[in-house]
C-alpha positions as protocol buffer text, in pm:
chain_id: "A"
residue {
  index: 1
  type: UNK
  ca { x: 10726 y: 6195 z: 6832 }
}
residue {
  index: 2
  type: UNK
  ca { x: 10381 y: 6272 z: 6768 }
}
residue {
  index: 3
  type: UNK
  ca { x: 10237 y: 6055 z: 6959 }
}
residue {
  index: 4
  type: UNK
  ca { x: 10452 y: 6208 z: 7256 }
}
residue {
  index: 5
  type: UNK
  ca { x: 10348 y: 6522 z: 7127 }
}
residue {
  index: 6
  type: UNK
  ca { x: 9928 y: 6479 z: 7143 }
}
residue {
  index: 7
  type: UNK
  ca { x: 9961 y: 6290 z: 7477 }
}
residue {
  index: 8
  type: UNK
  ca { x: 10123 y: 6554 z: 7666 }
}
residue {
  index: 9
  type: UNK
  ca { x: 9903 y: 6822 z: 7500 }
}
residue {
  index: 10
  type: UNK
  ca { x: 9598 y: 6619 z: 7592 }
}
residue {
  index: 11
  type: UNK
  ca { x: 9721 y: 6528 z: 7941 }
}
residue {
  index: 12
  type: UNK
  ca { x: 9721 y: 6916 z: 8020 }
}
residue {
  index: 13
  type: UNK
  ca { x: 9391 y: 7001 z: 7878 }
}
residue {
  index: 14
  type: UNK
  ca { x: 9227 y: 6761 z: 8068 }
}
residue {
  index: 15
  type: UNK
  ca { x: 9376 y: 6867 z: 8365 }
}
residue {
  index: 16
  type: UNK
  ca { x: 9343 y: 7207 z: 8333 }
}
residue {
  index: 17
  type: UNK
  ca { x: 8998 y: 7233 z: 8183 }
}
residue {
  index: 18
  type: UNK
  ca { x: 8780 y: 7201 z: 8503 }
}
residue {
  index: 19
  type: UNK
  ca { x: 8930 y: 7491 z: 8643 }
}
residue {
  index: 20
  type: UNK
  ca { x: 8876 y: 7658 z: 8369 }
}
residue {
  index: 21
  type: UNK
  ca { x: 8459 y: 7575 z: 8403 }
}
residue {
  index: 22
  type: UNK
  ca { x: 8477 y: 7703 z: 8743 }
}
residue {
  index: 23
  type: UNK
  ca { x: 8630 y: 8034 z: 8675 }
}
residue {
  index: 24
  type: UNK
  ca { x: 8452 y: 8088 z: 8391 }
}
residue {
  index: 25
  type: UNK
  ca { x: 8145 y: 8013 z: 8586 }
}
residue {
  index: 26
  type: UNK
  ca { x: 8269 y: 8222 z: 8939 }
}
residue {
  index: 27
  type: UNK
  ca { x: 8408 y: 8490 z: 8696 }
}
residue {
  index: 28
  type: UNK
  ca { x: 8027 y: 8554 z: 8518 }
}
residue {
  index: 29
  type: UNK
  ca { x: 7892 y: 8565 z: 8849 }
}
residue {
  index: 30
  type: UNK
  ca { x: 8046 y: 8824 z: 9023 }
}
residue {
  index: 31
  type: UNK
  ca { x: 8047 y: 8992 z: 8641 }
}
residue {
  index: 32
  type: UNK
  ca { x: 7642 y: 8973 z: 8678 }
}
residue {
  index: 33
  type: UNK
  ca { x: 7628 y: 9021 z: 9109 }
}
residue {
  index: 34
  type: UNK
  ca { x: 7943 y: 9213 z: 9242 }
}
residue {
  index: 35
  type: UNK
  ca { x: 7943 y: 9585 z: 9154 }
}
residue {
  index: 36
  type: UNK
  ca { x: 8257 y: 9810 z: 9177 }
}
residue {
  index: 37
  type: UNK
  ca { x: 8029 y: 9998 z: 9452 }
}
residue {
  index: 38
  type: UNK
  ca { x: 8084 y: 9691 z: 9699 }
}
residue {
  index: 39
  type: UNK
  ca { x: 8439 y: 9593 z: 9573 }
}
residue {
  index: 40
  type: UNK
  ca { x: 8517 y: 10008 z: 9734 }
}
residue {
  index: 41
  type: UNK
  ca { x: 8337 y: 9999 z: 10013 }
}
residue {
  index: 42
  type: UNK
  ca { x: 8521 y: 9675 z: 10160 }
}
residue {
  index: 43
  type: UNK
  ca { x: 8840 y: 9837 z: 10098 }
}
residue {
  index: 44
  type: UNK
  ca { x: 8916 y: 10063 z: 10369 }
}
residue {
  index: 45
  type: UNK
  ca { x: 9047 y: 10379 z: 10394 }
}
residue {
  index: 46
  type: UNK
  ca { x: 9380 y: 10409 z: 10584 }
}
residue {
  index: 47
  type: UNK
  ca { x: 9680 y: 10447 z: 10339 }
}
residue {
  index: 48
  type: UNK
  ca { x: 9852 y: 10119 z: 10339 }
}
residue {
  index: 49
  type: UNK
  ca { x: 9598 y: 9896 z: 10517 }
}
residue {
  index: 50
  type: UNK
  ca { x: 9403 y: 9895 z: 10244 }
}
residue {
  index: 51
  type: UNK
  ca { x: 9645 y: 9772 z: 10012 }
}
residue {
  index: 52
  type: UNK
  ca { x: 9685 y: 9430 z: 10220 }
}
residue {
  index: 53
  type: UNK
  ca { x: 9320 y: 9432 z: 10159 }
}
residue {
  index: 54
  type: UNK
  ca { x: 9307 y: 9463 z: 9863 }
}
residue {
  index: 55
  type: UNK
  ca { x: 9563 y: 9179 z: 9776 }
}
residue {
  index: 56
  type: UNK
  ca { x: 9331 y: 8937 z: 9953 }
}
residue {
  index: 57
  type: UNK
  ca { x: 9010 y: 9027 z: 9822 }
}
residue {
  index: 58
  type: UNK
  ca { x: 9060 y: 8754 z: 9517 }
}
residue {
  index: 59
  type: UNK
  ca { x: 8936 y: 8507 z: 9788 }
}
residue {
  index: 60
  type: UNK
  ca { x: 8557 y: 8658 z: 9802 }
}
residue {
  index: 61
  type: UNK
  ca { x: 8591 y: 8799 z: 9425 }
}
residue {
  index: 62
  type: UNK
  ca { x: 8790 y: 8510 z: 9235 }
}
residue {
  index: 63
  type: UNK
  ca { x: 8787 y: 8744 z: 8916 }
}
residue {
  index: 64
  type: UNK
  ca { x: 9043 y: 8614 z: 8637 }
}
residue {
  index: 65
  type: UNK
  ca { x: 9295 y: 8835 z: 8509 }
}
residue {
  index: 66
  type: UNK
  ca { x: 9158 y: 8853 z: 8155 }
}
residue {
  index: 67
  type: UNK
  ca { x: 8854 y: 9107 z: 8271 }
}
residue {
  index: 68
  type: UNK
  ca { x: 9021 y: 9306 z: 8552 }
}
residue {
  index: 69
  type: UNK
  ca { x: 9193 y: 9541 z: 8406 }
}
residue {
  index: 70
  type: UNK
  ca { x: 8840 y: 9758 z: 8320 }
}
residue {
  index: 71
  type: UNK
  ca { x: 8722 y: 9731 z: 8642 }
}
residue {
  index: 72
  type: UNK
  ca { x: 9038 y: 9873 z: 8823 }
}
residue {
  index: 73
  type: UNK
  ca { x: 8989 y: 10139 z: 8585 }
}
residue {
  index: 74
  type: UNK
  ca { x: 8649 y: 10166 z: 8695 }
}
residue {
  index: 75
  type: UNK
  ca { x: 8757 y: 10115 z: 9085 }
}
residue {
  index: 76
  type: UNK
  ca { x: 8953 y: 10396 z: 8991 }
}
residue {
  index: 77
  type: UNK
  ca { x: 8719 y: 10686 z: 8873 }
}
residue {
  index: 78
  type: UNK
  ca { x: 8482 y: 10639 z: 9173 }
}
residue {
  index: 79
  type: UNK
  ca { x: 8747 y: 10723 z: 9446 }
}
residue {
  index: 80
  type: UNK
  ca { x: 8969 y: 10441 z: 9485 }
}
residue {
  index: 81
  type: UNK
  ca { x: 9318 y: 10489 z: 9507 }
}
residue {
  index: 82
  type: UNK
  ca { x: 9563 y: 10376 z: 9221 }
}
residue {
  index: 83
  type: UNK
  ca { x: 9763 y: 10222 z: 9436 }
}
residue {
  index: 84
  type: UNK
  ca { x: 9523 y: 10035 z: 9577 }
}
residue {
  index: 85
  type: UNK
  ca { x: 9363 y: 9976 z: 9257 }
}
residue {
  index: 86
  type: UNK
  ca { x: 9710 y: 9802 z: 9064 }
}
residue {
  index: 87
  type: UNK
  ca { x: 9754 y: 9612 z: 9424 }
}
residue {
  index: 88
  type: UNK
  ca { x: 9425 y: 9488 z: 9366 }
}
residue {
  index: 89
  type: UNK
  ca { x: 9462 y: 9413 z: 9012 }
}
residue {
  index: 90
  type: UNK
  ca { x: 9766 y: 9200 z: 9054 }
}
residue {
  index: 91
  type: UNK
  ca { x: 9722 y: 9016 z: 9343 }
}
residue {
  index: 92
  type: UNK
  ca { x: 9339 y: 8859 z: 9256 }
}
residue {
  index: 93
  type: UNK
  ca { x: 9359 y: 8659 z: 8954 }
}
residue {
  index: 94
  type: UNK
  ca { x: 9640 y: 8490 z: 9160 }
}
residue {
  index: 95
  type: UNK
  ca { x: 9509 y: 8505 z: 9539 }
}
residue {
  index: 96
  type: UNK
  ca { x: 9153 y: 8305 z: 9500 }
}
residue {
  index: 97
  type: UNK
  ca { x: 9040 y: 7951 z: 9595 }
}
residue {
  index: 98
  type: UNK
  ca { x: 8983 y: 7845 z: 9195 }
}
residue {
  index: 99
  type: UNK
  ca { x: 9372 y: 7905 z: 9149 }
}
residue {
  index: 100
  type: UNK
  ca { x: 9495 y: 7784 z: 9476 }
}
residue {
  index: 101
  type: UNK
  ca { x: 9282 y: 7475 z: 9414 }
}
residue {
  index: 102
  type: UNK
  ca { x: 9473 y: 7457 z: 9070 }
}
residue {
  index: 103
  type: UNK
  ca { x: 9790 y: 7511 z: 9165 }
}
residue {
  index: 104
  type: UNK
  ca { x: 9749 y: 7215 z: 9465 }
}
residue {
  index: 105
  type: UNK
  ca { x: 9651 y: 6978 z: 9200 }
}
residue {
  index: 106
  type: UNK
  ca { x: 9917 y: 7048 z: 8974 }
}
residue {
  index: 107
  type: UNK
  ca { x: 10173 y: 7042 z: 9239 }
}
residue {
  index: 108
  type: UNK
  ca { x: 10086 y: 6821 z: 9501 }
}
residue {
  index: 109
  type: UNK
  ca { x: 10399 y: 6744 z: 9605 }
}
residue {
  index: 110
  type: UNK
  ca { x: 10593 y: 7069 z: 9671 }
}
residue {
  index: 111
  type: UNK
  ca { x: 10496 y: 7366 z: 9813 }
}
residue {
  index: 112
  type: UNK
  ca { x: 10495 y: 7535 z: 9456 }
}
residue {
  index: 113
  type: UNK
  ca { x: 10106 y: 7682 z: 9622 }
}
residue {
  index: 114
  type: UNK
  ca { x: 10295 y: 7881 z: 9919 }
}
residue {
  index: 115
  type: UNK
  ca { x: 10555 y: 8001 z: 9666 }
}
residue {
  index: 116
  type: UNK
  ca { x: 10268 y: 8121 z: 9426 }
}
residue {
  index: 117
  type: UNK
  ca { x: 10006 y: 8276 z: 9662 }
}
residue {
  index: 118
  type: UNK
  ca { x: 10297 y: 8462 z: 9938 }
}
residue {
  index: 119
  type: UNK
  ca { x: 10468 y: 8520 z: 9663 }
}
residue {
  index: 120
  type: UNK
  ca { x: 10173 y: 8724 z: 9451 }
}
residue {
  index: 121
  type: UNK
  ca { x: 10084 y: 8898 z: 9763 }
}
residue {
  index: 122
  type: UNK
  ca { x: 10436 y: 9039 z: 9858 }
}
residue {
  index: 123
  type: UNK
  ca { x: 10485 y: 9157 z: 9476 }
}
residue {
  index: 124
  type: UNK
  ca { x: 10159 y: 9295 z: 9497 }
}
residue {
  index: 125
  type: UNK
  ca { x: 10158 y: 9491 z: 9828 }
}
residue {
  index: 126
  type: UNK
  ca { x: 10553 y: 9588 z: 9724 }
}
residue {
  index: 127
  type: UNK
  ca { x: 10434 y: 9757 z: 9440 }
}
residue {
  index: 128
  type: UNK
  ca { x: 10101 y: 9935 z: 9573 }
}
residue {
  index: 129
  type: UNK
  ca { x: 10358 y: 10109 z: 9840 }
}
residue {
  index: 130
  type: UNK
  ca { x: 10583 y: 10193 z: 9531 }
}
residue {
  index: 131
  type: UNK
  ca { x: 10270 y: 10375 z: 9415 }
}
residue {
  index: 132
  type: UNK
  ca { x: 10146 y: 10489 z: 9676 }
}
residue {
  index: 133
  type: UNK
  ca { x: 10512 y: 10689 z: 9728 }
}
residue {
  index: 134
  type: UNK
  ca { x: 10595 y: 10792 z: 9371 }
}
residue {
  index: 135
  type: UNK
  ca { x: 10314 y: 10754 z: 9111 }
}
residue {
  index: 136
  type: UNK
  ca { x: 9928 y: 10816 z: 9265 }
}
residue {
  index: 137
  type: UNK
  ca { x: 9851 y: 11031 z: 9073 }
}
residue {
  index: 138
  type: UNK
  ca { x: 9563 y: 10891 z: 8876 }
}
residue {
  index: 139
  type: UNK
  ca { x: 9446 y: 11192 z: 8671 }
}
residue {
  index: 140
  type: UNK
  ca { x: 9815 y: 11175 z: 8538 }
}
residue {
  index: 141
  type: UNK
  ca { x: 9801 y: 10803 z: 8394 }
}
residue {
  index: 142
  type: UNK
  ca { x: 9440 y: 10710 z: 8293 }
}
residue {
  index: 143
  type: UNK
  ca { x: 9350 y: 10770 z: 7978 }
}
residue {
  index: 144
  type: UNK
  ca { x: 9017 y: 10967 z: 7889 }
}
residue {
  index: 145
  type: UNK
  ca { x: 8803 y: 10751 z: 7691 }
}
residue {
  index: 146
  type: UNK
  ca { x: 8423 y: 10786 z: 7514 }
}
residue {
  index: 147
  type: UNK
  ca { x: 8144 y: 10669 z: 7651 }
}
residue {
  index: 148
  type: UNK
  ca { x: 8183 y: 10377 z: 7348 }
}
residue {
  index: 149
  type: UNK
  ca { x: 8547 y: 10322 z: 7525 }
}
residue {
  index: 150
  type: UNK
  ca { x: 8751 y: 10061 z: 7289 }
}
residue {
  index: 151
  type: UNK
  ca { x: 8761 y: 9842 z: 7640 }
}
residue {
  index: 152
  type: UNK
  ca { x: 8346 y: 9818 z: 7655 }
}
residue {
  index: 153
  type: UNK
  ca { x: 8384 y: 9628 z: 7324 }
}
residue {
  index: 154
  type: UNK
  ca { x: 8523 y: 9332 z: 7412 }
}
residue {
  index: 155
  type: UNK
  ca { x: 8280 y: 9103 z: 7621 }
}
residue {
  index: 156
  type: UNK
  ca { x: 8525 y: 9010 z: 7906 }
}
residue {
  index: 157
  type: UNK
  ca { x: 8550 y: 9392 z: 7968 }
}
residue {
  index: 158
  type: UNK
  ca { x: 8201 y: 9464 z: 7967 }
}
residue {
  index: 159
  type: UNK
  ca { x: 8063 y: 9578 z: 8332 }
}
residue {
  index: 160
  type: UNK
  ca { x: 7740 y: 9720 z: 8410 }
}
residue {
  index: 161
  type: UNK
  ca { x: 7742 y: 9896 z: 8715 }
}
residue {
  index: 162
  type: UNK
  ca { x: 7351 y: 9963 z: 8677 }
}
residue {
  index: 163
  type: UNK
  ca { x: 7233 y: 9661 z: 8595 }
}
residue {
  index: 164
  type: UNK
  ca { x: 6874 y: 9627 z: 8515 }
}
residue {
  index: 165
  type: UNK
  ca { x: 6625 y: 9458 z: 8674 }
}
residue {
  index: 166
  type: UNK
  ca { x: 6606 y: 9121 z: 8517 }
}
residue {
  index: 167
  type: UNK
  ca { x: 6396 y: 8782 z: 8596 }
}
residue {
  index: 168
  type: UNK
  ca { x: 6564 y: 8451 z: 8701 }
}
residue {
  index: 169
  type: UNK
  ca { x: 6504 y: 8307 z: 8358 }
}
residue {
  index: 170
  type: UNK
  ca { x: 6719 y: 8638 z: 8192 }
}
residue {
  index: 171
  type: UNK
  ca { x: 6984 y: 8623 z: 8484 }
}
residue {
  index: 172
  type: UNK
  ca { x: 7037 y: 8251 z: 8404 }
}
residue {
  index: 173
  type: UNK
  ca { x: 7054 y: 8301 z: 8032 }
}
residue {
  index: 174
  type: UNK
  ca { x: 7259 y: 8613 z: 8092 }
}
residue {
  index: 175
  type: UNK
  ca { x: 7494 y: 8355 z: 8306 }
}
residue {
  index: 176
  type: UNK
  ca { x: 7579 y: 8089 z: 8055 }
}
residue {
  index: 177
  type: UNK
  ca { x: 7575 y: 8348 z: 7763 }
}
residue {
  index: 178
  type: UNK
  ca { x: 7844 y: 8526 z: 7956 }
}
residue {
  index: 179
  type: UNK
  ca { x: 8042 y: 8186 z: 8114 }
}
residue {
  index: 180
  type: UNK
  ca { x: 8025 y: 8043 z: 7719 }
}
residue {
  index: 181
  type: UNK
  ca { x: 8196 y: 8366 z: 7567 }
}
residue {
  index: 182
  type: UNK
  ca { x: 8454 y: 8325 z: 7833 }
}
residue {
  index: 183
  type: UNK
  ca { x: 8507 y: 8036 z: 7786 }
}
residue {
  index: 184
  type: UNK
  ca { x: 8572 y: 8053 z: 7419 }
}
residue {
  index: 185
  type: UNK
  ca { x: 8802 y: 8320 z: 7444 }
}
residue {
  index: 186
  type: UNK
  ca { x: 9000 y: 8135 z: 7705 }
}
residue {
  index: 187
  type: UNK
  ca { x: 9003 y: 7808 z: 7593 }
}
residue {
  index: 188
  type: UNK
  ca { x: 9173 y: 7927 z: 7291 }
}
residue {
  index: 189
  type: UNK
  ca { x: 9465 y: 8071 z: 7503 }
}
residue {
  index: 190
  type: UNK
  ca { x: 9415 y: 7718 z: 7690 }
}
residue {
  index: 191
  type: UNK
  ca { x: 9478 y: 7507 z: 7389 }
}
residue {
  index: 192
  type: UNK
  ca { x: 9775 y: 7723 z: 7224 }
}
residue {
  index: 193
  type: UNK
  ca { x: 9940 y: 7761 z: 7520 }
}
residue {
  index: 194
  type: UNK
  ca { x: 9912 y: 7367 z: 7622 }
}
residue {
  index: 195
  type: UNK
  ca { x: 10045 y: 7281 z: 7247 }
}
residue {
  index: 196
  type: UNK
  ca { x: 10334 y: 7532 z: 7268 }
}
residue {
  index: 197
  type: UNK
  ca { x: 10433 y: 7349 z: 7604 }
}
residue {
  index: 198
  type: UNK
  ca { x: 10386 y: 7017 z: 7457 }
}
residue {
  index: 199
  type: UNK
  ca { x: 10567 y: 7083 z: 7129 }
}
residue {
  index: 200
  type: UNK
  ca { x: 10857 y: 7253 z: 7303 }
}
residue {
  index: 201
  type: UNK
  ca { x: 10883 y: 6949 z: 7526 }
}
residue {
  index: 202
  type: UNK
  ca { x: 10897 y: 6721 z: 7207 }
}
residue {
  index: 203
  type: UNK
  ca { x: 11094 y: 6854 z: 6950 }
}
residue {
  index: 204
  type: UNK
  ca { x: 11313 y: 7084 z: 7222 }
}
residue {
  index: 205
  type: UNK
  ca { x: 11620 y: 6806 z: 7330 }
}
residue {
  index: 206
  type: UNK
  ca { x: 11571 y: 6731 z: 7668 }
}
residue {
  index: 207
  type: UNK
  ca { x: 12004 y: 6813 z: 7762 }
}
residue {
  index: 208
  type: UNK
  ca { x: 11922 y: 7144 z: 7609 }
}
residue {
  index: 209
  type: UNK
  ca { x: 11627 y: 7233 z: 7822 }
}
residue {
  index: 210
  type: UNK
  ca { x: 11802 y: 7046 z: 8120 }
}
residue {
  index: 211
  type: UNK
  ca { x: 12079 y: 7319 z: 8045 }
}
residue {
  index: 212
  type: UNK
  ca { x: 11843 y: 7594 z: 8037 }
}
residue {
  index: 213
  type: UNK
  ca { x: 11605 y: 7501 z: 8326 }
}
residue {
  index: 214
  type: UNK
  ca { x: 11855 y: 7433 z: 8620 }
}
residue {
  index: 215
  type: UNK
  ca { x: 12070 y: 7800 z: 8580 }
}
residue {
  index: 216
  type: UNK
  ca { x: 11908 y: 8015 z: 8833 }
}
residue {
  index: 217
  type: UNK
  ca { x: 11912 y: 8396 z: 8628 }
}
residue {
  index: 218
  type: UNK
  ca { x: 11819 y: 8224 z: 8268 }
}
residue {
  index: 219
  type: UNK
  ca { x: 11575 y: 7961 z: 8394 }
}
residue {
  index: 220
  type: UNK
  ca { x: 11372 y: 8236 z: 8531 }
}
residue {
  index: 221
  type: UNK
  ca { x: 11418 y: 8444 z: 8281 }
}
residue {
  index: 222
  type: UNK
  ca { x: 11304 y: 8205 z: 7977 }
}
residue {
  index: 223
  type: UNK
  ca { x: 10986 y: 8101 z: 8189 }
}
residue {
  index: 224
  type: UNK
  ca { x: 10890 y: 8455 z: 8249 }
}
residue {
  index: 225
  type: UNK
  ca { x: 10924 y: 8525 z: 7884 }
}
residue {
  index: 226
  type: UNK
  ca { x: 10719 y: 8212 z: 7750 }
}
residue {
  index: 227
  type: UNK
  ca { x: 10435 y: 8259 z: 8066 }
}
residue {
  index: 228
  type: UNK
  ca { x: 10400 y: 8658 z: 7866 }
}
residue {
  index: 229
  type: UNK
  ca { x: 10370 y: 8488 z: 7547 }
}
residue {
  index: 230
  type: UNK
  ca { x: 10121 y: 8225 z: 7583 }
}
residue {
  index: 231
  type: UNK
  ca { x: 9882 y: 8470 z: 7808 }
}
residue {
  index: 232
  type: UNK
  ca { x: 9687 y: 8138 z: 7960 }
}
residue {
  index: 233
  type: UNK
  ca { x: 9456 y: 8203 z: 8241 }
}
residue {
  index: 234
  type: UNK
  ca { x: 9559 y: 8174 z: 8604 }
}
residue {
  index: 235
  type: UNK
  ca { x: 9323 y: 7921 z: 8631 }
}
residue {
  index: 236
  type: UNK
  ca { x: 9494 y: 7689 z: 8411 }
}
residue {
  index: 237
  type: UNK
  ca { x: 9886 y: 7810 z: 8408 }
}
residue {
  index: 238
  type: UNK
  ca { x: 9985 y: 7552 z: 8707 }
}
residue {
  index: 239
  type: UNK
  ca { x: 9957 y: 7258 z: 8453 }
}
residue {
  index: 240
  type: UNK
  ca { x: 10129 y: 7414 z: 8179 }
}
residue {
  index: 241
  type: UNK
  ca { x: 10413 y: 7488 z: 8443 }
}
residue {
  index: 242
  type: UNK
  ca { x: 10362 y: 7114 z: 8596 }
}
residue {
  index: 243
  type: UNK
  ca { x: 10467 y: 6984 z: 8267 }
}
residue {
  index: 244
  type: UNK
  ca { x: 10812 y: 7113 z: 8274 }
}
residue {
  index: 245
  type: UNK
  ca { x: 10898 y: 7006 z: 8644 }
}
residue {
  index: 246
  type: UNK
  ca { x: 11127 y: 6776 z: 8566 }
}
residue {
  index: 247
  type: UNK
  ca { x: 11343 y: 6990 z: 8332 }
}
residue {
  index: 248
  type: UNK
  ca { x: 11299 y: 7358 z: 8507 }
}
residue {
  index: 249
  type: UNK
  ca { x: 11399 y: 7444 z: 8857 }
}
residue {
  index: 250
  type: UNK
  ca { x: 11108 y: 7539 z: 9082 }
}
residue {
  index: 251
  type: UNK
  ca { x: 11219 y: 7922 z: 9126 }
}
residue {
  index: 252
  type: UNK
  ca { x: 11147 y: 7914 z: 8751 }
}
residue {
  index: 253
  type: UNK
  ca { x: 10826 y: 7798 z: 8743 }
}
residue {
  index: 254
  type: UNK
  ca { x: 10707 y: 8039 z: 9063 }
}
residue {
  index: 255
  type: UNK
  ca { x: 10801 y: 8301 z: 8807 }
}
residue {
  index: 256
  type: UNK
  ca { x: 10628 y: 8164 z: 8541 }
}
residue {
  index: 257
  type: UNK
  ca { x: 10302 y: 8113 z: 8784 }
}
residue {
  index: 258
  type: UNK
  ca { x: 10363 y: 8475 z: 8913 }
}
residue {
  index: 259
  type: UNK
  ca { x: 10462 y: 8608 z: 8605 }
}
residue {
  index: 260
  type: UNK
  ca { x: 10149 y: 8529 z: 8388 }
}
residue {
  index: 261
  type: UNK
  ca { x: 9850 y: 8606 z: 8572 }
}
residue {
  index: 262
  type: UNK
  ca { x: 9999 y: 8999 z: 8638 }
}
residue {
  index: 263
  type: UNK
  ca { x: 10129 y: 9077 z: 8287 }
}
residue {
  index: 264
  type: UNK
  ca { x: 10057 y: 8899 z: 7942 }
}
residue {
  index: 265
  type: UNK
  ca { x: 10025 y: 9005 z: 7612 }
}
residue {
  index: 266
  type: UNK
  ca { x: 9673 y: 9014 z: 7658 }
}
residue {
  index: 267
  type: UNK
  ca { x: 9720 y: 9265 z: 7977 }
}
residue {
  index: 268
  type: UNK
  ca { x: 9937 y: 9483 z: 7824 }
}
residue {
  index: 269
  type: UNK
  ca { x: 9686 y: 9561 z: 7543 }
}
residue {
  index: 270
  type: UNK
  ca { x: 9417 y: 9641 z: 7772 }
}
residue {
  index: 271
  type: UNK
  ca { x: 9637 y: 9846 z: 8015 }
}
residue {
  index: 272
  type: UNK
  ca { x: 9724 y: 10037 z: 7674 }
}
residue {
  index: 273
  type: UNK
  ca { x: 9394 y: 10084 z: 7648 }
}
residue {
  index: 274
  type: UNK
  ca { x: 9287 y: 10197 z: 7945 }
}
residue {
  index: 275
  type: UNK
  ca { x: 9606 y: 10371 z: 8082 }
}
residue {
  index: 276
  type: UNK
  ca { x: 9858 y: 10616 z: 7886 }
}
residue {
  index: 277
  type: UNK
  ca { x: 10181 y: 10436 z: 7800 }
}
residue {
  index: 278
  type: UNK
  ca { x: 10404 y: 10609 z: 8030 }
}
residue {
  index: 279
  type: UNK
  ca { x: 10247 y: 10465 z: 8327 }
}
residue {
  index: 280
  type: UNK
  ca { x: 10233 y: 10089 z: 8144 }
}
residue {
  index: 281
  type: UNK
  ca { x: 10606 y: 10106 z: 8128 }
}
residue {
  index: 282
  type: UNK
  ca { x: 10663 y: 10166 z: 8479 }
}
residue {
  index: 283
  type: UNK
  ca { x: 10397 y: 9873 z: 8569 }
}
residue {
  index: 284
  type: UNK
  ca { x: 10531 y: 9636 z: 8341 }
}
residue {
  index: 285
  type: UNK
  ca { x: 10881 y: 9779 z: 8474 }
}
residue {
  index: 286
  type: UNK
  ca { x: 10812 y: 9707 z: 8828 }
}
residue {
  index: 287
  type: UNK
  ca { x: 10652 y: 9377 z: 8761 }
}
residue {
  index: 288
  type: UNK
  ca { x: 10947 y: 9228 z: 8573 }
}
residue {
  index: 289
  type: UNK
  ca { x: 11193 y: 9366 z: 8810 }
}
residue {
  index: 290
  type: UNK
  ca { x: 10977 y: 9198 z: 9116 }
}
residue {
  index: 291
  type: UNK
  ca { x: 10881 y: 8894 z: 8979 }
}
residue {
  index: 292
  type: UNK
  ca { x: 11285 y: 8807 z: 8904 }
}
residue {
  index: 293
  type: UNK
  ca { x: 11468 y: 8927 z: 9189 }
}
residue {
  index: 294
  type: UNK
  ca { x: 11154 y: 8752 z: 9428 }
}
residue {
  index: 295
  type: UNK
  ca { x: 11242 y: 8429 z: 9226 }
}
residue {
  index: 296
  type: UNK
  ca { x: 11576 y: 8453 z: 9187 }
}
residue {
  index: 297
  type: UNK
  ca { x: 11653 y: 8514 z: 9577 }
}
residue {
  index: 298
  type: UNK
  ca { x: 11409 y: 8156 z: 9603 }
}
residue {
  index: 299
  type: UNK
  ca { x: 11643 y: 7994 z: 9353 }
}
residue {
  index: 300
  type: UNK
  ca { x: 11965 y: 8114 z: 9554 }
}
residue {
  index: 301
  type: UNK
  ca { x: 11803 y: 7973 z: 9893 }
}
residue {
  index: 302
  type: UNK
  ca { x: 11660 y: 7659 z: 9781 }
}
């Protein structure tokens, strides 16, 4: 049983962790290059146009979901739109080339990628109209915070939008400083998450996940649940999810691969943080509700 147990967990760390280098690495860059000034000027300014923008931009700004959640907030106070803002937020950690190139390795065989990345952007764009209808109001939700805001003092929340003028030497330092503390902090989520996976899958009887994992409603429901607990980066989930394949129905894991990336435990302290409470509950409200019935109507038509 052990044995079982460290070669699973060490088949999905080694899987996982070179996509976990490169969005480390394409996540410090845009920290330390991008500004919120040129994420809102790409987004244009028609009402719902620039929501389907907005769910595509992950492919020139790959940013993961552990650091987005300030600048939205930021996006936010200089003009943009909430809507367009939460669209935005959910849709890139999910809709970039590091986590399509993940999710293709993990799943080569079944189109688990088209589920994941049409999926993300329908959820995405469905809930920035939501929004946009009933709840843009942004003065109503965000939360007024110091100038020594509780989100500043974390690292993967920290975003200079007047960055000083530094040499290449300070840049690069500035770089791997940045890519090492990410790294840290995500490869912790990395390794609990993989050993939850891999213990579950050992001492967890295979008949009674079999028996979980092929009902439609509580298939989807139990991944959804464990993909909020373990809080793993997007650029890493698709191997965690890989590893039950052969127990959980693929409607499952889309919701698990959906599921993560756009709410964790992680996310919901931030939003907290960063938004009042009242509009958190109806994000993590409409989230949940999407993510299900999106799945669930898969699970029926597969």
């Amino acid at each position: 049983m052990f044995n079982n147990l460290i070669t699973i967990f060490l088949s999905i760390i080694i899987e996982a962790l070179p996509f976990v280098l490169i969005g480390v690495l394409a996540s410090s860059l845009i920290h330390l290059f991008v500004s919120e000034e040129l994420i809102s000027r790409i987004i244009p300014r028609r009402r719902f146009g620039r929501l389907f923008i907005a769910a595509l931009l992950g492919i020139l700004f790959p940013i993961c979901e552990c650091g987005i959640v300030l600048v939205v907030r930021r996006l936010i106070q200089k003009g943009v739109p909430l809507s367009t803002g939460i669209t935005f937020m959910l849709a890139v950690p999910i809709i970039n080339p590091v986590v399509a190139a993940s999710t293709y390795m993990a799943f080569p065989h079944i189109p688990m990628l088209y589920y994941r990345i049409g999926g993300a952007f329908i959820i995405a764009v469905l809930i920035g109209v939501i929004i946009e209808l009933f709840f843009n109001r942004p003065g109503e939700y965000l939360r007024e915070m110091p100038k020594n805001d509780c989100c500043s003092s974390q690292h993967l929340l920290q975003i200079d939008t007047k960055p000083k003028k530094q040499n290449l030497y300070q840049k690069t330092f500035e770089l791997v400083a940045h890519a090492g503390d990410d790294l840290f902090v995500m490869g912790k989520f990395l390794i609990m998450g993989s050993f939850l996976a891999a213990l579950i899958q050992t001492i967890v009887s295979r008949e009674l996940l079999v028996s979980i994992g092929q009902g439609e409603a509580s298939s989807i429901a139990v991944m959804m649940v464990l993909a909020y607990g373990l809080s793993i980066c997007s650029e890493a989930d698709a191997f965690i999810a890989s590893s039950f394949s052969a127990t959980f129905i693929p409607a499952s894991l889309t919701a698990f691969l959906l599921y993560g990336p756009m709410t964790d435990i992680k996310n919901t302290l931030m939003m907290l943080a960063c938004f009042k409470a009242k509009f958190v509950a109806i994000w993590l409200a409409l989230i949940t509700i999407s993510v299900f019935l999106l799945t669930y109507i898969q699970a029926v038509l597969s």
